[in-house]
N, C-alpha and C positions, 0 to 999 in steps of 0.2 A: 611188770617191772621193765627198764631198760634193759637193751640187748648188752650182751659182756663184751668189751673191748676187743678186736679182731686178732690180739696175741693170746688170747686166753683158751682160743681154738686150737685142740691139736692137728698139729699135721699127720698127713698119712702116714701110716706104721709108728705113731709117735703115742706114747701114753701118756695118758694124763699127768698132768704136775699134781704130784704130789702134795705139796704144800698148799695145793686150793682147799682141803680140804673137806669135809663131808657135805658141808652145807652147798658148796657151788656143784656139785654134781647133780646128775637129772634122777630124780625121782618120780613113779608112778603111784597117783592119788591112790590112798587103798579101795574108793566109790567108784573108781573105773575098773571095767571087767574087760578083757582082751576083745568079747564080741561087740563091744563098743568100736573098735578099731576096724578101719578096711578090712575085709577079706583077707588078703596076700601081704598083709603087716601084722608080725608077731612083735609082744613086747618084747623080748629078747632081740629083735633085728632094731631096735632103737637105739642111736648112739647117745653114747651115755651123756655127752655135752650138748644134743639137740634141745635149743631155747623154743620153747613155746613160740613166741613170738615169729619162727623160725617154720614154724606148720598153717598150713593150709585146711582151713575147716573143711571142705571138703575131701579133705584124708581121713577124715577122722568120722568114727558115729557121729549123726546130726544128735545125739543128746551128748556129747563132749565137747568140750570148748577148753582151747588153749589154755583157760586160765586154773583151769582141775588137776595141769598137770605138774608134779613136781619133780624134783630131781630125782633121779634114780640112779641105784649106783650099778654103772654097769659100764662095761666095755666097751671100747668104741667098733663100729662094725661098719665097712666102708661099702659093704655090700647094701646096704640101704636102700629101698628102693628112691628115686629122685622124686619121685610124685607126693613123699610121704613128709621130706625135706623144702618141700615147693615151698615159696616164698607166700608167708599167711596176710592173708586179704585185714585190711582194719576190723578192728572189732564190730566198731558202728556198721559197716556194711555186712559182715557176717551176720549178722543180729536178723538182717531182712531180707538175708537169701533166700530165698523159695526152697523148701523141701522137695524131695525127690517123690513123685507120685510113682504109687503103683501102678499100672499097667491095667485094667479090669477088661474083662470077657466080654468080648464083641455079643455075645451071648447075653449075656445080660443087660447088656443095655439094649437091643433088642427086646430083650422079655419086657423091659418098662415102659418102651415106648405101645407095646401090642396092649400092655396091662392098662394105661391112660388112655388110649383109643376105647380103648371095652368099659372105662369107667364116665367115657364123655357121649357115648352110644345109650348106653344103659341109663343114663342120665336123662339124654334127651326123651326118648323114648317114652320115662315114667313123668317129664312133666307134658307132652303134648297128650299124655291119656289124662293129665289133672286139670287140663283145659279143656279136651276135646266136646265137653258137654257144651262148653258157651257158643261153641263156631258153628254154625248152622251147616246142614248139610248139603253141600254142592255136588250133584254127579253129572258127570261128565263120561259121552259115548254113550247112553242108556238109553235113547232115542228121546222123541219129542213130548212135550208133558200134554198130559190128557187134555182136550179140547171136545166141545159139543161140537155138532154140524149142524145149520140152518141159521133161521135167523127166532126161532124158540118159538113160545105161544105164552097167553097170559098177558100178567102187567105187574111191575114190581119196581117201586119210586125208590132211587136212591138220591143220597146227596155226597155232592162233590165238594169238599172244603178248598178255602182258599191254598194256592200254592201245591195241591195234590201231586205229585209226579206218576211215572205208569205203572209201579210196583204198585205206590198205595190204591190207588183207581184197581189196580189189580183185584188187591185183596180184597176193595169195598164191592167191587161185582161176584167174585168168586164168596161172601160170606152173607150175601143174599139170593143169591143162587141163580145167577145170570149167566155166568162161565163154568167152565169146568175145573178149571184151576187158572189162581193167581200167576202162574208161570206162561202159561198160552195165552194171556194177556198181554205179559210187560213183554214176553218176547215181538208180539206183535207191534204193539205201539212203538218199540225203539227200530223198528223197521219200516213204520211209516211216516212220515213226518206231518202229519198231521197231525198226526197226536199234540203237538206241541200248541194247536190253536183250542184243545179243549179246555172251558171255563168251567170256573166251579156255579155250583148251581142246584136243581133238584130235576132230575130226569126220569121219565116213565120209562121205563126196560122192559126186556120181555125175562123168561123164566128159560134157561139152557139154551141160550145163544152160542153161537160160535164166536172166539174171540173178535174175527176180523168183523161178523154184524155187529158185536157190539161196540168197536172203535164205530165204523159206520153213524150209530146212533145217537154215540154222543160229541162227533163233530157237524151232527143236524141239527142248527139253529133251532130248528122247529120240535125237535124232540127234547129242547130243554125249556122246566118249566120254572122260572123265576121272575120277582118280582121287581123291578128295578124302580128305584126312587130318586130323586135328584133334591137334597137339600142346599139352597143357596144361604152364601155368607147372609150375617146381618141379620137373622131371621127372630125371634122371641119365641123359647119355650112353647108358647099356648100356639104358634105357627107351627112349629116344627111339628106338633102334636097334628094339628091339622092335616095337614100335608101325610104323615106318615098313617094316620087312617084309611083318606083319601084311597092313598095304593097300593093299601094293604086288606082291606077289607075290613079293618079292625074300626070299634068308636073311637072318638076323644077321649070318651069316660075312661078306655080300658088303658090309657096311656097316663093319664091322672090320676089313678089308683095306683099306678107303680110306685111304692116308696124309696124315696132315694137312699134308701139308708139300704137296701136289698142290692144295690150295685154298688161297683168298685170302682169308686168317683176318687180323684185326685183328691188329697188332703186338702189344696189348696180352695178346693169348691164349699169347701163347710158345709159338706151334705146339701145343698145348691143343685138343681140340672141346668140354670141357667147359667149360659156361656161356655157349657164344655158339653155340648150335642153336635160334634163334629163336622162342620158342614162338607160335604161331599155326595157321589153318587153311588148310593149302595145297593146290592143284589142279595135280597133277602125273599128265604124259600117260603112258600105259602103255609107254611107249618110253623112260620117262626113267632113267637110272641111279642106283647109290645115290651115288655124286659128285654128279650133278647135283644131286641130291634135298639133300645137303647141303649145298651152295652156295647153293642156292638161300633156304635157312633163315639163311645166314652173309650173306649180302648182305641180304635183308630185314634182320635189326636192323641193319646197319651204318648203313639208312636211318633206322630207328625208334631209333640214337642221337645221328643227327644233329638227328631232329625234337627230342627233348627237349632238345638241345643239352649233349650230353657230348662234352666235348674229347678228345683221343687220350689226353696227358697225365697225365687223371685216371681213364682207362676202365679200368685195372688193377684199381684200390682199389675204384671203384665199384661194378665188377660181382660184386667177392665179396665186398662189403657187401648188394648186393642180392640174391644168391643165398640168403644167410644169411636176410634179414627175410624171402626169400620162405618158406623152409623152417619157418620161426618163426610166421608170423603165415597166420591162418585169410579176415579182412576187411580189407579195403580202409582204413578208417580206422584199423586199430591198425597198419600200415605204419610209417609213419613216426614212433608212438611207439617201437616197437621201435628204428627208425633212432636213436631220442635215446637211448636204454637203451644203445644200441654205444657210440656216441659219448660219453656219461660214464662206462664203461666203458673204453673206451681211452684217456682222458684220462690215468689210470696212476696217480691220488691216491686211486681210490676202494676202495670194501671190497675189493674183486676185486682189486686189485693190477694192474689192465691185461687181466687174463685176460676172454675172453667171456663163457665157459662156458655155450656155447650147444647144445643135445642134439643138433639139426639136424648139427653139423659129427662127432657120434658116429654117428649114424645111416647118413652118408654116407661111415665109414671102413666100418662092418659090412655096406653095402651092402644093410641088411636093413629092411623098411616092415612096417607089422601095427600094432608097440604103443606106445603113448604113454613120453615117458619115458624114461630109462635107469636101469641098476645104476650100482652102484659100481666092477665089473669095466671094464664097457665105459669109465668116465671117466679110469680108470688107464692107460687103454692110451696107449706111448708112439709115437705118431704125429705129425707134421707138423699133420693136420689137428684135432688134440684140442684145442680151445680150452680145455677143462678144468685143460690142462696146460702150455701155451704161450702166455705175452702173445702180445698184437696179433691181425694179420689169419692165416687160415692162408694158403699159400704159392698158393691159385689158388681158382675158386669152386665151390660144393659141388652144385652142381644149373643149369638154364638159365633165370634171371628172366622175369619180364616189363615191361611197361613201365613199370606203377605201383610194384613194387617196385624198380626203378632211380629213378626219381624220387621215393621217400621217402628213399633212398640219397643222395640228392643236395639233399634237403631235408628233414630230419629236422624233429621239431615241437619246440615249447620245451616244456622240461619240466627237474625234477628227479629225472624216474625212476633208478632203479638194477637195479630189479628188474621182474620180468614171470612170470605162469603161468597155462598156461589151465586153468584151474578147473575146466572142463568141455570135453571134446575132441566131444562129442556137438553140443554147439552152437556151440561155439568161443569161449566167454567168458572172457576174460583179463581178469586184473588186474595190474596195475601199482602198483609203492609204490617210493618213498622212500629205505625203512630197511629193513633185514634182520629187525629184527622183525615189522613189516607181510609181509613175505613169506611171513615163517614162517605166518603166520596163514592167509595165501592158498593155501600149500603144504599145509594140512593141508586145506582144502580142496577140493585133487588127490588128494589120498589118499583122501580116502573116497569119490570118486568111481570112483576104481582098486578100492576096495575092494569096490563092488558092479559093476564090469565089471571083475572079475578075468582072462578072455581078453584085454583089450585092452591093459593095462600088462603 
C-alpha cells in the first residue's frame, strides 16, 4: 500500500488520533512469531504507526517480508531501535538479496577436501591394477639382461623381414636361439649404428652368440644368404617366369602351375598375372616358393599404385594403357607423348577411326622380340589383341609396366600428335606428327634405317 500522509504521524509524546480508527493502526500478521524478528526487537518495542513500507528487510527474519505485516494496535514507543525503523530497500531488490550464510567449520571442510583426495587416490590405484596386465613389464636398476659370451657354434638360418627394426631382429634371434635374450640385443643394436645398414634377408647364425657377434654377423655382406632378381619393365608373364627360375633355382613348370586364383591379384586383373608382376628388383630367401615369389611382386605394385594414386576403378584401362606406352616407347619423356597419341586415337574422330595400331599389341599376340616393326601378315591377324584390327583398348595388358609408364597413362602430355615412329631403334629416336603426311616422311625414315640393319626389322 502507499505510505500515510506525513500528518498522520504522531509526534513525540503525542498519541495516536483517535478518530484513525482501528483499521489505520499497525497490526501483527497472526503467521509471524516474534523469532521471526531480529534478536534485540520485541513485538511490543514496535510502534504502533510503523508502516511496512517504513522497514528494512534486513530487520526482519529473512522468511518475513514487509507485506505480512499489519496493523497492530499498540502504543507508540520512541525507544525503538533506528535499525528496525531503517528506511525498507524496494521490494524488487529485497526479493534478490542474498541470504545470510552460516559460517561452517574450518574442520569440516578440511575433512572433504582429505575425504576427495582418498576417493581420487583409491580410484587411481584400482584402475592402473585393471590395466596393469596390458603394460609389459619394464625394470629398471636390475642390472643388464642375460647375454651369451663368444661368437656360439653350430648353424641356425633365420630370416629378416622387410622393414625389421632391432627389437623385432631381437626377438627373431632370441626365439631361435642365437641370443640370450631379446633385450641384450636391441640394447646393443641401438648403441651401434650399424645396425641401421642390416637388410632383411635369410642369414646363417650360430646357436648362443653374444649379442654384439651377432650384430657382427648380420651386418657381414657375406653372412647373408639371399637371392636377388632384377625384373625389368615391359617384360611378358612367360619372361618373368623365366627370369624368376633362372635365379631361383626353381623350373618354369613350377611358376605355371601356380593358379592365379590361389593369389590376391587386384580385381582389376580378372584373375590375369599378366601386367601386374611388378617389375622391380627383389631379394627373395632360398626357401621362398614360386607363389610366394609372385605375391610378393603382386602386392608390391598394389603399394606402388597406391603411391601414384590410381584408384581400383580406373586400374583396368590404366594398366593396359601403360603396358602399351611401356612396349612403345624407349625414354622416359616420350611416355607420356605416346600416352596423348592413344588418347586422340581413341577419341574415335581421328584418321584411325579409333583403332591403336600399335606394333607392341602384334608383337605380343606372336609372342616373338628380335625385330623392329611388323608385316602386313602379322597386322591382318584376327585376334582380340590386334589394335590394327579392333578400335579401343585390347581386352587386358600386353606386358608388366612400370611406374613411369602408369603415370604417363594417367597423365598423358598436351599435344596434337596423331602419329609416332622410332626412326631409329639403335638409339631410340622417335618422332611424332600431327598429320599422316608428316608421318609418312618420318616412316621413310624407319625404312632406311631397316634397310641398312636388314637382321633387325
Amino acid at each position: 500500500m502507499s505510505r500515510p500522509p506525513a500528518d498522520d504521524w504522531a509526534g513525540p509524546g503525542r498519541d495516536p488520533d483517535p478518530a484513525r480508527g482501528h483499521d489505520d493502526q499497525v497490526e501483527m500478521h497472526r503467521d509471524v512469531h516474534p523469532d521471526d524478528l531480529r534478536h534485540d526487537v520485541h513485538p511490543d518495542d514496535l510502534r504502533h504507526d510503523v508502516h511496512p513500507d517504513d522497514l528494512h528487510p534486513d530487520d526482519l527474519h529473512h522468511d518475513v517480508h514487509p507485506d505480512d505485516l499489519h496493523h497492530y494496535p499498540a502504543e507508540h514507543d520512541d525507544s525503538l531501535a533506528d535499525d528496525v525503523l531503517a528506511e525498507a530497500v524496494p521490494e524488487d531488490e529485497a526479493m534478490f538479496r542474498p541470504r545470510r550464510r552460516k559460517k561452517r567449520s574450518p574442520v569440516l571442510r578440511i575433512g572433504a577436501i582429505v575425504a576427495a583426495l582418498a576417493i581420487v587416490i583409491v580410484g587411481g590405484w584400482m584402475g592402473f591394477n585393471a590395466v596393469r596386465g596390458m603394460i609389459p613389464d619394464v625394470e629398471f636398476g636390475q642390472g643388464t639382461p642375460e647375454d651369451f659370451e663368444g661368437a656360439g657354434s653350430g648353424e641356425v638360418t633365420i630370416e629378416i623381414p622387410q622393414g625389421a627394426g632391432g627389437g623385432q631382429i631381437g626377438v627373431i634371434l632370441y626365439e631361435n636361439g642365437v641370443v640370450a635374450s631379446a633385450e641384450a640385443f636391441s640394447n646393443t643394436a641401438a648403441a651401434d649404428q650399424r645396425s641401421t645398414s642390416i637388410q632383411p634377408g635369410t642369414y646363417v647364425m650360430a646357436e648362443q652368440m653374444s649379442a654384439a657377434a651377432a650384430l657382427d654377423r648380420l651386418v657381414d655382406p657375406d653372412a647373408r644368404q639371399s637371392t636377388g632378381v632384377t625384373v625389368r619393365e615391359g617384360l611378358w608373364t612367360s619372361e618373368v617366369f623365366a627370369i624368376l627360375a633362372d635365379a631361383t633355382g626353381h623350373e618354369v613348370a613350377d611358376y605355371e602351375a601356380v593358379d592365379p586364383a590361389s593369389l590376391d591379384l587386384p580385381e582389376a586383373a580378372n584373375g590375369e598375372l599378366e601386367g601386374y608382376l611388378f617389375p622391380d628388383t627383389y631379394e627373395f630367401s632360398p626357401t621362398s616358393t614360386p607363389e610366394e615369389q609372385l605375391q610378393a611382386m603382386i602386392d608390391l605394385g598394389a603399394r606402388r599404385y597406391e603411391d601414384l594414386g590410381l584408384a581400383d576403378a580406373d586400374m583396368h584401362d590404366v594398366i593396359i594403357k601403360a603396358s602399351i606406352i611401356q612396349g612403345e616407347g624407349m625414354f622416359a619423356e616420350d611416355l607420356p607423348k605416346i600416352a596423348r597419341v592413344m588418347e586422340n586415337r581413341l577419341a574415335g574422330d581421328s584418321e584411325t577411326n579409333g583403332r591403336l595400331q600399335m606394333d607392341s599389341t602384334i608383337h605380343f599376340i606372336a609372342q616373338e622380340r628380335g625385330r623392329a616393326g611388323t608385316t602386313e601378315a602379322q597386322r591382318a591377324v584376327d585376334d582380340p589383341y590386334n589394335t590394327y584390327v579392333h578400335q579401343g583398348l585390347p581386352p587386358g595388358p600386353i606386358n608388366s609396366p612400370g611406374a613411369v609408364a602408369i603415370d604417363a597413362a594417367m597423365h598423358p602430355a598436351e599435344g596434337d600428335w596423331l602419329y609416332f615412329v622410332t626412326v631409329n631403334p639403335t638409339t631410340g629416336e622417335t618422332v611424332f606428327s600431327n598429320t599422316l603426311d608428316d608421318h609418312n616422311v618420318a616412316v621413310q625414315e624407319f625404312e632406311q634405317w631397316c634397310a641398312d640393319n636388314p637382321d633387325s626389322c
